[in-house]
C-alpha positions as a Markdown table, in Angstrom:
| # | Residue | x | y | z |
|---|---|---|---|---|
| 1 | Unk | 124.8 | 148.0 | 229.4 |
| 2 | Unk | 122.2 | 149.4 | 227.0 |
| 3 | Unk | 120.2 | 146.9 | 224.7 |
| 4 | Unk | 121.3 | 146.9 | 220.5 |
| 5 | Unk | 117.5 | 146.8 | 219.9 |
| 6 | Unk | 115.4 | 149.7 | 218.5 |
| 7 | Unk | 111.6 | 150.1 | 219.4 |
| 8 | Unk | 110.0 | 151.7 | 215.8 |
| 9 | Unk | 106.5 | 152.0 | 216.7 |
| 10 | Unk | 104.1 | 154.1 | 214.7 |
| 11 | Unk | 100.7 | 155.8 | 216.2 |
| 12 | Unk | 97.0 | 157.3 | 215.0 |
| 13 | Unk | 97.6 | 159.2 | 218.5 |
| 14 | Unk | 99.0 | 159.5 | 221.8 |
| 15 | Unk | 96.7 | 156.3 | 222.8 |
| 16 | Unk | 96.8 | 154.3 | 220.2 |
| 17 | Unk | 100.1 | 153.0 | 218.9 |
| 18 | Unk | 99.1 | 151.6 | 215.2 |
| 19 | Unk | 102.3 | 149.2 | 215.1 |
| 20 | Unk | 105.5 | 148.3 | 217.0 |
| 21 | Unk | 108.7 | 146.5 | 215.8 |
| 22 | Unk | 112.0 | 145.8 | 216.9 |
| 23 | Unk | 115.0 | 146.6 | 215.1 |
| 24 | Unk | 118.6 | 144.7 | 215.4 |
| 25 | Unk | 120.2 | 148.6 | 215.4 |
| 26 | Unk | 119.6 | 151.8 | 216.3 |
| 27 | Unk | 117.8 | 154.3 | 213.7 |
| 28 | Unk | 119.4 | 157.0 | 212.2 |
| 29 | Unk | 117.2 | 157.6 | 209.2 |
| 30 | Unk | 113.6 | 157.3 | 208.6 |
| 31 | Unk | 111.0 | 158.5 | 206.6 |
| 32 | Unk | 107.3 | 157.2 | 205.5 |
| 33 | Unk | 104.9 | 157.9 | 203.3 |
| 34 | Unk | 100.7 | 156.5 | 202.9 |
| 35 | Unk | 101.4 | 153.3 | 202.2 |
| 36 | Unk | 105.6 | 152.3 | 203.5 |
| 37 | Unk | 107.7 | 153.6 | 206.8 |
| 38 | Unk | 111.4 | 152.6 | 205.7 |
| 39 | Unk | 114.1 | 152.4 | 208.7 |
| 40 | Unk | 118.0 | 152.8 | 208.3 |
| 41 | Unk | 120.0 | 151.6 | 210.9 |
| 42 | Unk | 123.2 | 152.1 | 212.4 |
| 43 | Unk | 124.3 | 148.2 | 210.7 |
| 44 | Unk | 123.5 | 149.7 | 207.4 |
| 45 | Unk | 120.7 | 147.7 | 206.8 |
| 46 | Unk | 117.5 | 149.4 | 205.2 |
| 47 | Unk | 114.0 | 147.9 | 206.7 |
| 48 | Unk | 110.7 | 148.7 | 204.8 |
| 49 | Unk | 107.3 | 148.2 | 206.5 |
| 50 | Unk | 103.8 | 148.7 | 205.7 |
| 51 | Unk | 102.7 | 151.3 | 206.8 |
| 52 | Unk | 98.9 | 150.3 | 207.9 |
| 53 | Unk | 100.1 | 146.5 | 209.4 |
| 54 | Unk | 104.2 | 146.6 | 210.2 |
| 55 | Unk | 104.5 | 143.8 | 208.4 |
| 56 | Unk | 108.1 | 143.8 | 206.4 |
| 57 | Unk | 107.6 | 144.4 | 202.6 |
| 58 | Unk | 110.8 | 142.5 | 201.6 |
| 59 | Unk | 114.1 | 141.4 | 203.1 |
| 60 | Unk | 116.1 | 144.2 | 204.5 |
| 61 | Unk | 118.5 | 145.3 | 202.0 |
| 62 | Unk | 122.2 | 146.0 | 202.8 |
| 63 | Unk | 124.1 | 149.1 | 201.6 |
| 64 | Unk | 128.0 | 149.7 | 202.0 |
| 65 | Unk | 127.8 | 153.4 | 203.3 |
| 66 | Unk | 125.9 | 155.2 | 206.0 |
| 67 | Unk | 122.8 | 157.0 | 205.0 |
| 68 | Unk | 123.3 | 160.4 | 204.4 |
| 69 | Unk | 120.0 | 161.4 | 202.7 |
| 70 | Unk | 116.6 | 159.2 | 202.0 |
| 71 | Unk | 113.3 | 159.8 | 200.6 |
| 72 | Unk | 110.2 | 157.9 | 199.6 |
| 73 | Unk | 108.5 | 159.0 | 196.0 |
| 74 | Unk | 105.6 | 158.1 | 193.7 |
| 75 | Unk | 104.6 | 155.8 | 196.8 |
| 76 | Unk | 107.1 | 152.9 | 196.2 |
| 77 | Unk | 110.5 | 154.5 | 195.1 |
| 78 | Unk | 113.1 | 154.8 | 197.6 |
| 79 | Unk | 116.3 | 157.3 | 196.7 |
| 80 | Unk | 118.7 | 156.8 | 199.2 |
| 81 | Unk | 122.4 | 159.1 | 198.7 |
| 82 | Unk | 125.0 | 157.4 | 201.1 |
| 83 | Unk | 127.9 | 159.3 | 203.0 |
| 84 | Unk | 130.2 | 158.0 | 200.4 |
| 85 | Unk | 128.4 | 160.1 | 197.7 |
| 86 | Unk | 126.5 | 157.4 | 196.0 |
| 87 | Unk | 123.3 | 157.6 | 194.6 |
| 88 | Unk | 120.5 | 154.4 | 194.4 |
| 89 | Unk | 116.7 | 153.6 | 194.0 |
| 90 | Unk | 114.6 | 150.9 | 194.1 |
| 91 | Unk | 111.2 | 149.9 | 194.0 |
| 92 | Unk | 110.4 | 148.7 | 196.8 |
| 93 | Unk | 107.3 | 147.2 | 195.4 |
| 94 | Unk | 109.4 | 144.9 | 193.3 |
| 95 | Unk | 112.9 | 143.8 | 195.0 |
| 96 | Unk | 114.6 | 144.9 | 192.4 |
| 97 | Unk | 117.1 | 147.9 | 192.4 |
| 98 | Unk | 116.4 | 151.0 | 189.5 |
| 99 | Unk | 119.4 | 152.9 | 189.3 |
């Protein structure tokens, strides 16, 4: 039976892993910038991590669709567009949702 735990781990190079974490679902969505590496996982749940430590930059925020498209701007805003066509952003820098 295979595990419901996902191994993110990010790396300077092949040698040297930076960070590892494990995640409650599998990944199907990810994307980083400088300073964040946001997962979205299978459970719907959207992770955010620093990108230099791993450590998790706020609670991991629950959305009611599948991620169909996500991206990280001006360093702290996250635009996620679900498979049910809807659009939202927050600043991940403040727990509060934008739009």
């Amino acid at each position: 039976m295979s595990s419901p735990f996902c191994k993110l781990t990010v790396v300077v190079d092949v040698e040297k892993p930076l960070w590892s974490v494990l995640l409650s679902s599998t990944i199907c969505a990810l994307t980083a910038n400088q300073s964040l590496v946001v997962a979205a996982c299978d459970d719907r749940s959207l992770t955010a991590f620093n990108a230099a430590t791993g450590s998790r930059t706020l609670d991991s925020l629950i959305i009611e669709s599948p991620v169909a498209r996500m991206v990280l701007a001006n360093r702290s805003h996250l635009l996620v567009i679900t498979c049910n066509a809807k659009l939202w952003l927050w600043d991940l820098h403040s727990p509060a949702k934008v739009l």
